[in-house]
N, C-alpha and C positions, 0 to 999 in steps of 0.2 A: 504494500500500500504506500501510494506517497503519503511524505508527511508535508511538503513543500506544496506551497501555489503561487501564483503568479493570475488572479484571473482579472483583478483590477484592469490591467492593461490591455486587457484581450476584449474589456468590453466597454470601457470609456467610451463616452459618446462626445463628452464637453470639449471646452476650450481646454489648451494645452500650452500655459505662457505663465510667467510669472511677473510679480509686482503689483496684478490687480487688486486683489484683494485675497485674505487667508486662507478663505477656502480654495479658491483658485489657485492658489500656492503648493497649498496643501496636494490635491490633484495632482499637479502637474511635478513635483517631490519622488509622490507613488509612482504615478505613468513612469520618471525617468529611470527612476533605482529599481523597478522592474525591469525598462529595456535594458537599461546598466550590466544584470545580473545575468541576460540571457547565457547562456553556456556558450555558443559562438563570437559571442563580440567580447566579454569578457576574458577568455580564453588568449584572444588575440589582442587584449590592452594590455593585459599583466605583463607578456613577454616583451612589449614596448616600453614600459613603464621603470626609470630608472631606480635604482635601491633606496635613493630616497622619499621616493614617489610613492613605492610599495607602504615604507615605515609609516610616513605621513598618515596615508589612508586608512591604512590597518589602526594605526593611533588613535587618527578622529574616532572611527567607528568604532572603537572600544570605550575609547570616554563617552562617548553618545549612549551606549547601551548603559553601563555602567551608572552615569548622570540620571538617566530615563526609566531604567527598567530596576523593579527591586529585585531578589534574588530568587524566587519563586519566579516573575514573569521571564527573568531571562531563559531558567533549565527550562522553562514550559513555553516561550514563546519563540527563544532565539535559540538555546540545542534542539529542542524538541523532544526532552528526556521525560518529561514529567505527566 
């Protein structure tokens, strides 16, 4: 069974821009870090992406999780263990 989705993106219908206002923001955040993640385009930005490019991102995103998610939503929301 997957435990992973991505359907957000597959069925957006809206505007796709930022700046407008938050929910529009918010939207258009999802839509990207969905395409972001796809397994073919990310596959081929990693191997692009210099060692400190990697650190950076890897960094943000763990302060981001860390900052955002308590410790139950991260095993249950971001591994997927719980």
């Amino acid at each position: 069974m997957t435990r992973h989705s991505h359907k957000f993106v597959e069925t957006f219908q809206g505007f796709v821009g930022f700046g407008l206002d938050r929910p529009t923001d918010e939207h258009a955040l999802i839509y990207y870090l969905q395409k972001f993640s796809d397994d073919a385009l990310i596959s081929t930005l990693v191997q692009r992406m210099s060692d400190e490019e990697l650190l950076a991102l890897f960094d943000h995103l763990g302060r981001l999780l860390k900052r955002h998610l308590t410790e139950d939503e991260y095993h249950r929301l971001f591994l997927k263990d719980g």
